[in-house]
Every structure is written in structure tokens, then in C-alpha cells.
N, C-alpha and C positions, 0 to 999 in steps of 0.2 A: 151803340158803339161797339160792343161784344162781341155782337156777332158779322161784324163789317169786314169787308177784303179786307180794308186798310189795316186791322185789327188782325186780322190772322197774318197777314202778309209780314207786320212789323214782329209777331209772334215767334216766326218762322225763322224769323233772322235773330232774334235772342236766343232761341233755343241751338241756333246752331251755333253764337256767342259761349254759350252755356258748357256747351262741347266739346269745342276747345280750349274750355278754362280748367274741364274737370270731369275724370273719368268714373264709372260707376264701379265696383266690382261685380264679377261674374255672380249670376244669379239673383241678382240686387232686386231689392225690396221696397217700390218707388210709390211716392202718394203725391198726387196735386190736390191741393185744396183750392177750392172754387174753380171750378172745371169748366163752368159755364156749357156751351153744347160740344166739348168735347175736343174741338181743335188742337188745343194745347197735347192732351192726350195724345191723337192720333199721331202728331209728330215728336213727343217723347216717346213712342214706340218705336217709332221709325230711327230715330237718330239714337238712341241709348240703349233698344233691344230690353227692357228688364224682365227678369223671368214674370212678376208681376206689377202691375199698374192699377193703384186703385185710386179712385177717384172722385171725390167729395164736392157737392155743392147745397146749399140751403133753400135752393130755389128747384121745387121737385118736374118741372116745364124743363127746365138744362138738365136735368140728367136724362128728360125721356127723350128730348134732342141729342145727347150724346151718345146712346143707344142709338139711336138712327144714322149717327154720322161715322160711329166708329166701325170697322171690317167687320163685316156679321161672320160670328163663328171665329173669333180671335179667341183665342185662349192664354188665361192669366188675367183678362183687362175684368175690375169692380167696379161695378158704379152704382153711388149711391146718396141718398142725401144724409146730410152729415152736417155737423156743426164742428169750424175750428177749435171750440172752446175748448169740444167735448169727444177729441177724438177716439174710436172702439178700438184703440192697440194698448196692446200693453207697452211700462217700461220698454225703451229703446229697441222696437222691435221692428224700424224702417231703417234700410242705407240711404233715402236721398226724401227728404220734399221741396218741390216746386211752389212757388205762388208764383204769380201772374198779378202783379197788382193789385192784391187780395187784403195784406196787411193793414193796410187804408183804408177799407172799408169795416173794419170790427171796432167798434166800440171803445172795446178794453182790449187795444191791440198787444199789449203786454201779455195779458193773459193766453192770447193767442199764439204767442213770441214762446214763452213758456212750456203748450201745448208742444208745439215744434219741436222743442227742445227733447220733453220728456219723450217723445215718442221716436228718436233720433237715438242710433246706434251712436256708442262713441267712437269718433272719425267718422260720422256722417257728414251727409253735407244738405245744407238747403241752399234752394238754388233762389234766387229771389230778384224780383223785380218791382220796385214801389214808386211811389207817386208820393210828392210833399207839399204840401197846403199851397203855396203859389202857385204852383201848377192848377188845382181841384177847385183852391177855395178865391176862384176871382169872380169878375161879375158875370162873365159868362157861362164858365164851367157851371155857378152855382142854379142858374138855369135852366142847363140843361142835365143835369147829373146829381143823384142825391150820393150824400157822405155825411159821416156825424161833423159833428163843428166843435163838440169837446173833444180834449186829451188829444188832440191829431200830435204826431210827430216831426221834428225838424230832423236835420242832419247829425244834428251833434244827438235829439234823442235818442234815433235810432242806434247812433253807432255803440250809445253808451248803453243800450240796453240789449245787444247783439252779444255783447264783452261781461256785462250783469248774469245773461241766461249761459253762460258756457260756449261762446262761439270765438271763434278767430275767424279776421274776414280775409279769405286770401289773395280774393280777386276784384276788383272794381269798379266802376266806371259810374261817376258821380257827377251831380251840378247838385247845387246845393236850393235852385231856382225848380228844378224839373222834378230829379227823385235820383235813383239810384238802381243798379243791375250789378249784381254780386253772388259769388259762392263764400260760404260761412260752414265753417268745419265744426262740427261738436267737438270740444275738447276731449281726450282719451281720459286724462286723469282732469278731478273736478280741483278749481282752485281751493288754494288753503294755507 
């Protein structure tokens, strides 16, 4: 399903959602996590320009596919395999991360939530698009589609765990049945 028209086509049209909810700053410092073979990539170059793009997946087949799909001889774009968990930045030293549906698949998606956080400039932004168990966890999805079955999150988990990690959500287009597409701002100062 990843790697389907259908799936890049509906991609193409978030990302360009994405664009018009929220701008980057010049020279920006942009990470996707779960990259899968790179499409998401190719068109957060195209549409956001960041001076770099780096680009994380746990499955070492999608990155050597997004090496194949992304402009050979682009400069700026990293790709590599990588764990949410355990991202190689330091404190707040990205302006933007993307996911793609990505949140829903970790585990300890908190932890993952967290990750994002720390590695997020203050006034960063993640740009995010998720999936909620009605949607993944019916007879069919379960199927055709593997996802953990503990700790998944609902609507109210996420939002309350968005506002827990330091984020304000600014933008969003929600069902509470399907998932959710949203930008979430790191807060400049930490609550207190």
C-alpha cells in the first residue's frame, strides 16, 4: 500500500495541504521519518525547497529504493536507516518533521512523540498525518496490514499527548473514525 499510486497521489495532496497551512524558514532543517521509498521526500523538496532533507526509515530495502527514486545528484537530501526512538540529532536542532502515517505504527508512540519534540527547534513545527484504530484496527485492515494492537491512540490520546510533549496544534482537519492531518508548533517557551 506504500508504495501505490493511490498512496503517493493522496500524498501529494497533503503535502501540498501542508503548504498552505505552514511555511518553513529560509534554510530550514527538515526530517521525515519513515520515508518509506522516498516519494514523500521527493515532494517535500519540491514544494518546501529546505536547504536539507534528511530522511529516516527502519526498513533498510526503503531507503535503498529512495536512493533510486530521489534526483541523483541532489544536494542536501540524507537518507538513512534510523529509528524514531532514537533519532542522531541533538537537542532541537531541526525546523520541521514530517510523518506520513508513521506515528501508528511505533510501539511506544509517546516515546516517539517525545523524540520529535526533543529534536524540534522552538517554533518548530511537525507536520503530521495519522491513522486511529477504527480506521487500521477492523476486520479487514487487520488482514491485510500489520500494527501493534497495544497502547494505539484515540483522538482525545493524541491531542492530549501533542499539549503534554510541548506542541500547540495550529492546523487541522480531523474525524475522530479515520485519523487526523495537522501542523503542531513546539512551544518557544517550555510550560510552567
Amino acid at each position: 500500500m506504500v508504495n501505490s499510486p493511490v498512496r503517493v497521489a493522496v500524498q501529494r495532496l497533503l503535502v501540498r495541504w501542508f503548504k498552505e497551512k505552514a511555511s518553513l524558514p529560509p534554510g530550514a532543517k527538515v526530517l521525515e521519518v519513515g520515508c518509506g521509498r522516498g516519494a514523500g521526500a521527493a515532494m517535500l523538496l519540491k514544494e518546501f525547497a529546505p536547504a536539507t532533507l534528511h530522511a529516516l526509515d527502519l526498513d533498510l530495502t526503503m531507503i535503498r529504493q529512495a536512493k533510486a527514486y530521489l534526483p541523483p545528484g541532489q544536494n542536501g537530501i540524507f537518507l538513512y536507516v534510523g529509528d524514531l526512538l532514537h533519532l542522531p540529532y541533538p537537542n532541537a536542532a531541526l525546523d520541521a518533521v514530517f510523518g506520513f502515517g508513521v506515528l501508528h505504527h511505533v510501539p511506544d508512540w509517546r516515546a516517539g512523540l517525545a523524540e520529535i519534540t526533543r529534536v524540534l527547534k522552538p517554533g518548530g513545527r511537525y507536520f503530521l498525518e495519522e491513522f486511529y484504530p477504527p480506521l487500521y484496527q477492523n476486520f479487514i485492515a487487520r488482514r491485510i496490514f500489520l500494527h501493534p494492537e497495544e497502547n494505539r491512540f484515540h483522538r482525545a490520546d493524541l491531542h492530549q499527548a501533542l499539549e503534554a510533549a510541548g506542541f500547540e496544534t495550529q492546523t487541522i482537519m480531523e474525524h475522530s473514525s479515520v485519523g487526523i492531518l495537522g501542523v503542531a508548533v513546539k512551544e518557544v517557551a517550555p510550560r510552567g
